[in-house]
PyMOL Python script that loads the backbone (N, CA, C, O; Angstrom):
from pymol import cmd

cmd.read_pdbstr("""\
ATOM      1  N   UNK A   1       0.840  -1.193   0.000  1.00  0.00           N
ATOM      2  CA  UNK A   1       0.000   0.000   0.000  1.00  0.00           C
ATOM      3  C   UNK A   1       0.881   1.251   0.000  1.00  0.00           C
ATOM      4  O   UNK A   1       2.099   1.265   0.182  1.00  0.00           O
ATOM      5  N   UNK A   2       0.170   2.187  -0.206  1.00  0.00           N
ATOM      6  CA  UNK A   2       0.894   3.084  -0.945  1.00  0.00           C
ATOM      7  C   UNK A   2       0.584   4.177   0.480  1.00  0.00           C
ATOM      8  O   UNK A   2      -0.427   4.113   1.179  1.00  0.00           O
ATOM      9  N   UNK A   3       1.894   5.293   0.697  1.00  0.00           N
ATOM     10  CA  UNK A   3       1.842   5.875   1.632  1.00  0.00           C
ATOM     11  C   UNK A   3       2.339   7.635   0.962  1.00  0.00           C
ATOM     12  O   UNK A   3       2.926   8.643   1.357  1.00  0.00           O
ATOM     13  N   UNK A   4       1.937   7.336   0.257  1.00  0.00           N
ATOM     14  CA  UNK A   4       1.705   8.403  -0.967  1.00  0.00           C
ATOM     15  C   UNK A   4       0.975   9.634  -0.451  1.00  0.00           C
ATOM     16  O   UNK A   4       0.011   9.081   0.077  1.00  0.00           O
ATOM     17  N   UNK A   5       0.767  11.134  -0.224  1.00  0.00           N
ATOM     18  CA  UNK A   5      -0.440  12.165   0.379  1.00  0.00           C
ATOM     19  C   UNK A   5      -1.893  11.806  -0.345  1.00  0.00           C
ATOM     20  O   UNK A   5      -1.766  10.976  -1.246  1.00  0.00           O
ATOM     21  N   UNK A   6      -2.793  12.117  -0.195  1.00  0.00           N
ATOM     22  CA  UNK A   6      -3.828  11.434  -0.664  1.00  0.00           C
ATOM     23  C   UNK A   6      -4.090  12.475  -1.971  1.00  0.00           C
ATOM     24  O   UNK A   6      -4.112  13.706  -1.969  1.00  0.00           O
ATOM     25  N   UNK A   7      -4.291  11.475  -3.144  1.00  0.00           N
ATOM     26  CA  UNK A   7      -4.552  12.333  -4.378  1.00  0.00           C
ATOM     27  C   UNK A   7      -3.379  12.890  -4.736  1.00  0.00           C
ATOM     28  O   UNK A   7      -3.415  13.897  -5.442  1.00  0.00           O
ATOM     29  N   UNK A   8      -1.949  12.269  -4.262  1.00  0.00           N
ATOM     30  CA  UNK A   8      -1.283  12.356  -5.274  1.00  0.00           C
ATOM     31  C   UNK A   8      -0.759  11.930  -6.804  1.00  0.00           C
ATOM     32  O   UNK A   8      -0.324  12.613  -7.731  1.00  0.00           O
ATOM     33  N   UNK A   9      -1.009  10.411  -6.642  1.00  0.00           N
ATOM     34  CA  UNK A   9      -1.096  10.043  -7.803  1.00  0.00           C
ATOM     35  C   UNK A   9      -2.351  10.605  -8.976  1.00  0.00           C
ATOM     36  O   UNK A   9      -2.151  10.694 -10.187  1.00  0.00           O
ATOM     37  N   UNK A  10      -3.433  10.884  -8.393  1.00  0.00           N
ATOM     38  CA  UNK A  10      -4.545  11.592  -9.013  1.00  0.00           C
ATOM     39  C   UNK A  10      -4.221  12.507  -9.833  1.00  0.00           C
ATOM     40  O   UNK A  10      -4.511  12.506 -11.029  1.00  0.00           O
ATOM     41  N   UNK A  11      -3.231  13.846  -8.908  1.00  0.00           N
ATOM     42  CA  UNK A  11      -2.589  15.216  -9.613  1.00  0.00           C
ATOM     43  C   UNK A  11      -1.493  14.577 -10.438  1.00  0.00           C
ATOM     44  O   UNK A  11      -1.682  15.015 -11.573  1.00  0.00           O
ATOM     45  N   UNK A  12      -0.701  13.966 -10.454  1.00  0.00           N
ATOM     46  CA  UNK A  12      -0.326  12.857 -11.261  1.00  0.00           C
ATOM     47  C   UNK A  12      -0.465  13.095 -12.520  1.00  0.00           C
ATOM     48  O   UNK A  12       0.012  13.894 -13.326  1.00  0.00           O
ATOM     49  N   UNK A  13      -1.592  11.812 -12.544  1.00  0.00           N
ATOM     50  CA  UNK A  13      -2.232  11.670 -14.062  1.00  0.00           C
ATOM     51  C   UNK A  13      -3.374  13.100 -14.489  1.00  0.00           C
ATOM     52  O   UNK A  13      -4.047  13.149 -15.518  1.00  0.00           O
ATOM     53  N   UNK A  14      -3.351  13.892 -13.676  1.00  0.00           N
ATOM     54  CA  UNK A  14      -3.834  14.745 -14.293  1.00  0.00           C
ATOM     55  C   UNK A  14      -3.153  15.802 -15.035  1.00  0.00           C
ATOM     56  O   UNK A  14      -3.635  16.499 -15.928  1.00  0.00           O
ATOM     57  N   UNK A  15      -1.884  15.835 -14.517  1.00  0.00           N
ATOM     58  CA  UNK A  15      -0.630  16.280 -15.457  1.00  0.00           C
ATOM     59  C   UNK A  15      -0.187  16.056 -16.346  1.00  0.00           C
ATOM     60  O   UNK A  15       0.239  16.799 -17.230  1.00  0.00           O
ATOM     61  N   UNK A  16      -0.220  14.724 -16.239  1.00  0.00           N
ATOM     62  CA  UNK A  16       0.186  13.875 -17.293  1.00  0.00           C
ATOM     63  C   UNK A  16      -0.643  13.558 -18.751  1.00  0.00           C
ATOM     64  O   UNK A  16      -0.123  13.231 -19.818  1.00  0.00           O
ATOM     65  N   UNK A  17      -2.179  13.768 -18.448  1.00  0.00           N
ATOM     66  CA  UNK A  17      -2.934  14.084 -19.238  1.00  0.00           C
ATOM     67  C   UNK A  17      -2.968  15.502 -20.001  1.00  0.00           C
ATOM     68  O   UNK A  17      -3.587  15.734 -21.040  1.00  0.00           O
ATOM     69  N   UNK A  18      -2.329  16.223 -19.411  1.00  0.00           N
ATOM     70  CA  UNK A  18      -2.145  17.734 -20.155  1.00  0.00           C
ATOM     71  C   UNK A  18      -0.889  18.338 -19.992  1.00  0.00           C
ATOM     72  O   UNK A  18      -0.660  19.362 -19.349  1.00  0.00           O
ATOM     73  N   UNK A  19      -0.014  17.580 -20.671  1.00  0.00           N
ATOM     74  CA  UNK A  19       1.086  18.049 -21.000  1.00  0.00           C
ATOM     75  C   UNK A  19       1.547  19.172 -21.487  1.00  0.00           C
ATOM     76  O   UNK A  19       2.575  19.732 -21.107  1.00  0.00           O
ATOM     77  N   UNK A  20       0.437  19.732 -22.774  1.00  0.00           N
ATOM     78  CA  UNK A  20       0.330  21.106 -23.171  1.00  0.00           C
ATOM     79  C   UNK A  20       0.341  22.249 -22.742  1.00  0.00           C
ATOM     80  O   UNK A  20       0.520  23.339 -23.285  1.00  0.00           O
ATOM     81  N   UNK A  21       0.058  21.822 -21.331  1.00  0.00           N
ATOM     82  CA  UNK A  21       0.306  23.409 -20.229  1.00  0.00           C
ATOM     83  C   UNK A  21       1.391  22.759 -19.227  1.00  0.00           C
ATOM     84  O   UNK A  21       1.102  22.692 -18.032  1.00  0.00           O
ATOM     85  N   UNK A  22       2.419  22.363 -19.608  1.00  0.00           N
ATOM     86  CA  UNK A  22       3.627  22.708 -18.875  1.00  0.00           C
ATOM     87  C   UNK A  22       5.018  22.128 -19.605  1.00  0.00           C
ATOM     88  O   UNK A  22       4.981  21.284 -20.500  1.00  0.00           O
ATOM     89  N   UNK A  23       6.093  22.640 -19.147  1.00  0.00           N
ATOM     90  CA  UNK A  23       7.012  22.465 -20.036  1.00  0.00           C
ATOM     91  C   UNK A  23       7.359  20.845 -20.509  1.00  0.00           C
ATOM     92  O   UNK A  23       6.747  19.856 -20.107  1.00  0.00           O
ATOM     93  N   UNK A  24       8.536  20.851 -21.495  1.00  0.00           N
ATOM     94  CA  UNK A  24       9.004  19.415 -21.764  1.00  0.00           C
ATOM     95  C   UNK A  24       9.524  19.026 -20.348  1.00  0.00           C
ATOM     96  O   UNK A  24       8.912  18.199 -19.672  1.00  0.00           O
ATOM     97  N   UNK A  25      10.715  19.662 -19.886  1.00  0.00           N
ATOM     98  CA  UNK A  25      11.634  19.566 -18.860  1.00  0.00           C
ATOM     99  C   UNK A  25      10.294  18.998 -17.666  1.00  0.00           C
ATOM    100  O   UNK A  25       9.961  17.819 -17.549  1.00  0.00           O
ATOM    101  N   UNK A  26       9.897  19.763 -17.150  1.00  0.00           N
ATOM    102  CA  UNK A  26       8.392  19.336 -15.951  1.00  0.00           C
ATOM    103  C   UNK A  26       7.675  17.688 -16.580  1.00  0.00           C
ATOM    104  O   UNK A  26       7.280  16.874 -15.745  1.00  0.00           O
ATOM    105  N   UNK A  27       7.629  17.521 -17.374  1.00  0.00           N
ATOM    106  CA  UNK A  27       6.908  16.357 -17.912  1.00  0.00           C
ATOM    107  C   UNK A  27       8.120  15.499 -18.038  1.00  0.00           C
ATOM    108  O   UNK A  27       8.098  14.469 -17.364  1.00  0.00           O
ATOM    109  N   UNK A  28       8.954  15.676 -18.618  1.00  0.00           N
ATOM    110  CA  UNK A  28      10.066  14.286 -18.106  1.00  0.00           C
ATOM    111  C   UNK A  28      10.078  13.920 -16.611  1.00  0.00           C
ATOM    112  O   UNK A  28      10.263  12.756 -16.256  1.00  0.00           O
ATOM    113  N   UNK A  29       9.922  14.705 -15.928  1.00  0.00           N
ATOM    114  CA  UNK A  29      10.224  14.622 -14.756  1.00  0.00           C
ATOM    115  C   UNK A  29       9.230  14.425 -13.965  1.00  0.00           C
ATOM    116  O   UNK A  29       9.536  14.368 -12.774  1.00  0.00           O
ATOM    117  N   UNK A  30       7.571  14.239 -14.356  1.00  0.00           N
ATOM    118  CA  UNK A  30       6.492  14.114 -14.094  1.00  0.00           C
ATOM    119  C   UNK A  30       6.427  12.379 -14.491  1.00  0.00           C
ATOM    120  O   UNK A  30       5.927  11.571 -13.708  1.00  0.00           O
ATOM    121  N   UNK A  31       7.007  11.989 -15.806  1.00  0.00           N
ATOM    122  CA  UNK A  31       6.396  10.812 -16.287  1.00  0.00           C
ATOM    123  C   UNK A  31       7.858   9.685 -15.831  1.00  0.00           C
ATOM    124  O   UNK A  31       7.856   8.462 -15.978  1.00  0.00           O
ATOM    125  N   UNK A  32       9.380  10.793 -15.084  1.00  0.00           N
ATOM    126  CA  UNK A  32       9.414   9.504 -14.176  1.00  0.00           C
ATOM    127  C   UNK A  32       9.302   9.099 -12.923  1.00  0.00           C
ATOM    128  O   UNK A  32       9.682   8.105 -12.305  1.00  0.00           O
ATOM    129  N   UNK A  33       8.562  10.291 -12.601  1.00  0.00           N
ATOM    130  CA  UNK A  33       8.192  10.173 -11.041  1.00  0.00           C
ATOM    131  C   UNK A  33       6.495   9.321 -11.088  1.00  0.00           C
ATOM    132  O   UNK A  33       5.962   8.996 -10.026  1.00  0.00           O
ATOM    133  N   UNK A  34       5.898   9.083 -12.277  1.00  0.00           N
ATOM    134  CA  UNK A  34       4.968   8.044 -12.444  1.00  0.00           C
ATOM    135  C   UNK A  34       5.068   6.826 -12.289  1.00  0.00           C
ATOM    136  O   UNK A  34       4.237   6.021 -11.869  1.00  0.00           O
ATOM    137  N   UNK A  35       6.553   6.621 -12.782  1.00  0.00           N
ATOM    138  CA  UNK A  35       7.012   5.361 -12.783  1.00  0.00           C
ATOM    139  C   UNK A  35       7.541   4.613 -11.161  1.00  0.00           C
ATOM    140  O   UNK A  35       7.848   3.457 -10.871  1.00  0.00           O
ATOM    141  N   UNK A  36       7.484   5.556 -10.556  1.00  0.00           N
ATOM    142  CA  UNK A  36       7.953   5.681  -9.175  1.00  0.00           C
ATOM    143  C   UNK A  36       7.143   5.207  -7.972  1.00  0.00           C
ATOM    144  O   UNK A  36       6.472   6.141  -7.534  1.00  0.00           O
ATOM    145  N   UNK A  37       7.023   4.385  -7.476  1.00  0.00           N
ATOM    146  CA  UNK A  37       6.796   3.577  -6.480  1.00  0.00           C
ATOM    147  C   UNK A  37       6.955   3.798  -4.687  1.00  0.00           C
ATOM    148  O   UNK A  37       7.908   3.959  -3.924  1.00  0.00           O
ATOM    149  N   UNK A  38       5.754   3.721  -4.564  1.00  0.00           N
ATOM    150  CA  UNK A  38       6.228   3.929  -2.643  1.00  0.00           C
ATOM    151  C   UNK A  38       5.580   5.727  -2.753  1.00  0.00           C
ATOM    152  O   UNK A  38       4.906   6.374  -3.554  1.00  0.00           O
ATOM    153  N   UNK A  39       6.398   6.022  -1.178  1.00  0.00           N
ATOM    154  CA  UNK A  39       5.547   7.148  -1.042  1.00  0.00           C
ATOM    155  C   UNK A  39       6.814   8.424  -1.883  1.00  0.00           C
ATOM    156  O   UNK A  39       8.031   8.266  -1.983  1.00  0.00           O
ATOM    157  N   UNK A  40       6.232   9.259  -2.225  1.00  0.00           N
ATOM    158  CA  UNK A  40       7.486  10.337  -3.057  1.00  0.00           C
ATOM    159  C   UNK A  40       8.070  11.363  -1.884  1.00  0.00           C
ATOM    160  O   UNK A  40       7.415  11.887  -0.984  1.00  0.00           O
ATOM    161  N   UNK A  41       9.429  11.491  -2.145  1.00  0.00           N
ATOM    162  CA  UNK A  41       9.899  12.891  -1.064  1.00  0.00           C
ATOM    163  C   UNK A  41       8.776  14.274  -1.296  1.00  0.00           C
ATOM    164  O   UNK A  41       8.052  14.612  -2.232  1.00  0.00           O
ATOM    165  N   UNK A  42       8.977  14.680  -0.324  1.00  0.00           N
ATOM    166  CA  UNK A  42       8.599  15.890  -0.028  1.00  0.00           C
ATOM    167  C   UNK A  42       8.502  17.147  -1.163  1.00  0.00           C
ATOM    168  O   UNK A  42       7.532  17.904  -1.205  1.00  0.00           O
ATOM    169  N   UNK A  43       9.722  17.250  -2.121  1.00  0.00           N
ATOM    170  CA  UNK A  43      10.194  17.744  -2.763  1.00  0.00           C
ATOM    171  C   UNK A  43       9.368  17.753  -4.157  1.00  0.00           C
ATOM    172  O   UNK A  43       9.146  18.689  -4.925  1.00  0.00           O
ATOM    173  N   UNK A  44       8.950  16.245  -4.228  1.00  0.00           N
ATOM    174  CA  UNK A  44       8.619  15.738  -5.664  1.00  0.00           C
ATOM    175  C   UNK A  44       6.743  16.229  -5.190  1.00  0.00           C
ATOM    176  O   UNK A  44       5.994  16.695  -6.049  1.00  0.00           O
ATOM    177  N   UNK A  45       6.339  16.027  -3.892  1.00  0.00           N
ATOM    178  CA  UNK A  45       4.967  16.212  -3.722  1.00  0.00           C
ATOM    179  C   UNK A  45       4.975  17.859  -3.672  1.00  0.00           C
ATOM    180  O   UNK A  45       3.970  18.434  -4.090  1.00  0.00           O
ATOM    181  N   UNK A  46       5.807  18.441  -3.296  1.00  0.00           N
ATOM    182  CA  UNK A  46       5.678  20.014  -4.274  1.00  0.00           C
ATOM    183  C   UNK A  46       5.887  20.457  -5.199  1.00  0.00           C
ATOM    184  O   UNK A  46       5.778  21.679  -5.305  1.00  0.00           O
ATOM    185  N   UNK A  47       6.306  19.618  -6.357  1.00  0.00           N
ATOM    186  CA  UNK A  47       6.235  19.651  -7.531  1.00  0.00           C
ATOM    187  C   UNK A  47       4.987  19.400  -7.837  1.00  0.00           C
ATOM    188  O   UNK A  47       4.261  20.277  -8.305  1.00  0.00           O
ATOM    189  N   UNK A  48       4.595  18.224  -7.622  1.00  0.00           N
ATOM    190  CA  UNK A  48       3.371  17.733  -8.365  1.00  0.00           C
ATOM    191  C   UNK A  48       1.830  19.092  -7.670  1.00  0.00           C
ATOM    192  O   UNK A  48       0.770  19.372  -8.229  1.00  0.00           O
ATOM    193  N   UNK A  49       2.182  19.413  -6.828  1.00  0.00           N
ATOM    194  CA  UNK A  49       1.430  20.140  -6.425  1.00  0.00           C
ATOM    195  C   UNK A  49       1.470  21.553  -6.986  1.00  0.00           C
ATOM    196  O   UNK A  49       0.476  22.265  -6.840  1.00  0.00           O
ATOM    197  N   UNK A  50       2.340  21.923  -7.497  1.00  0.00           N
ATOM    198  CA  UNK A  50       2.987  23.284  -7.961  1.00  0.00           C
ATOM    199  C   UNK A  50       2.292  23.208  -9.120  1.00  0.00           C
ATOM    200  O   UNK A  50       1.310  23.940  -9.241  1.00  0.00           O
ATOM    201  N   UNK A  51       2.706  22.216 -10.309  1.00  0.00           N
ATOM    202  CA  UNK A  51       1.983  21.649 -11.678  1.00  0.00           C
ATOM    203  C   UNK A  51       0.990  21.378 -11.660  1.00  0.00           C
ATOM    204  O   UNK A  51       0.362  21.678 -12.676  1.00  0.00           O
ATOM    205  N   UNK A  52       0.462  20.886 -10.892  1.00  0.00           N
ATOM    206  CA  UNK A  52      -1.039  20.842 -10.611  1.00  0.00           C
ATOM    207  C   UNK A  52      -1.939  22.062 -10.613  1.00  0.00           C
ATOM    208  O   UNK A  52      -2.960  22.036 -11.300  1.00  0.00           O
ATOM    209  N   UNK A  53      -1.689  22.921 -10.032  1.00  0.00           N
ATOM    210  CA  UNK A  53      -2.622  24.357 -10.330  1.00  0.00           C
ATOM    211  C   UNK A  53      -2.258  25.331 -11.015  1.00  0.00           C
ATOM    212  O   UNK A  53      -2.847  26.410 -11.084  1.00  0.00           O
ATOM    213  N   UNK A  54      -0.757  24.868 -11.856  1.00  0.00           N
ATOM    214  CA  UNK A  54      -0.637  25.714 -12.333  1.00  0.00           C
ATOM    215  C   UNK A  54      -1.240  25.455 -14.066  1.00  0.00           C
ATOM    216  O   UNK A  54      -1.247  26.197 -15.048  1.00  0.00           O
ATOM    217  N   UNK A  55      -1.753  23.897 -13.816  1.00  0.00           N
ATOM    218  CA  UNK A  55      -2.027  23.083 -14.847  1.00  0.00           C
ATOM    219  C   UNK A  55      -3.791  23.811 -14.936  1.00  0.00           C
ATOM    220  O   UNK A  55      -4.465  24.126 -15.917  1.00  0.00           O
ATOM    221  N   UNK A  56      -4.072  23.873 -13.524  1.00  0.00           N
ATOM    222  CA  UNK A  56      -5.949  24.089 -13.309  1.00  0.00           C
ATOM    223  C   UNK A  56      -6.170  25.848 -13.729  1.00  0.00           C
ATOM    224  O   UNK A  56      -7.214  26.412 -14.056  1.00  0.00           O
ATOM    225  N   UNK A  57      -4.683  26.466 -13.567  1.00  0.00           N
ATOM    226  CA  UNK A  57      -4.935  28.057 -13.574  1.00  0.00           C
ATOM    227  C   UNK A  57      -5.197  28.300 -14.976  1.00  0.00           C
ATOM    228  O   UNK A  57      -6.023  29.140 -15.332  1.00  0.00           O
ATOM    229  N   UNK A  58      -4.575  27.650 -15.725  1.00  0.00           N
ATOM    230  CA  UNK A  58      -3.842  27.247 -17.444  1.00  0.00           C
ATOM    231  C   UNK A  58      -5.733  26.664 -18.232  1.00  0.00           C
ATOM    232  O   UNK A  58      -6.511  27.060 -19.099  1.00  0.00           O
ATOM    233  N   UNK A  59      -5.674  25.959 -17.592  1.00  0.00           N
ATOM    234  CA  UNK A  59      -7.370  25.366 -18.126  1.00  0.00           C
ATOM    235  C   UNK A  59      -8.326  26.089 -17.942  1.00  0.00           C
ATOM    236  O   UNK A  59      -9.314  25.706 -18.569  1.00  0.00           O
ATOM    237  N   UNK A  60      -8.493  27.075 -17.290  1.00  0.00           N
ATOM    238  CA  UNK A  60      -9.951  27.965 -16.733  1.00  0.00           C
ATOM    239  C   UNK A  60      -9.553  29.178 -17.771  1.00  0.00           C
ATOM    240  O   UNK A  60     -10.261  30.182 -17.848  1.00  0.00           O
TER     241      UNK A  60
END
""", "prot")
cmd.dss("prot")
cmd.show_as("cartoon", "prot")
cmd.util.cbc("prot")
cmd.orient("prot")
């Protein structure tokens, strides 16, 4: 089981689904932290969180 923050993998694939609003560099680094297993550092869950609204600011 996964000890992951809750709805991280969620913001995840929701990034990952819209690649178009964020850079190449952010999406390499999005699709190998997908590949990534267990719970993510601290670091990587403020990334994904950072891309995440900046993904939702980008869509509205």
């Amino acid at each position: 089981m996964s000890t992951a923050p809750d709805g991280w993998f969620r913001k995840l694939e929701t990034i990952k689904a819209h690649p178009e609003l964020i850079s190449g560099a952010e999406l390499i680094t999005i699709q190998n932290l997908a590949y990534w297993r267990g719970a993510p550092k601290a670091k990587d869950v403020e990334l994904v969180d950072a891309l995440y609204e900046r993904c939702r600011e980008m869509a509205q």
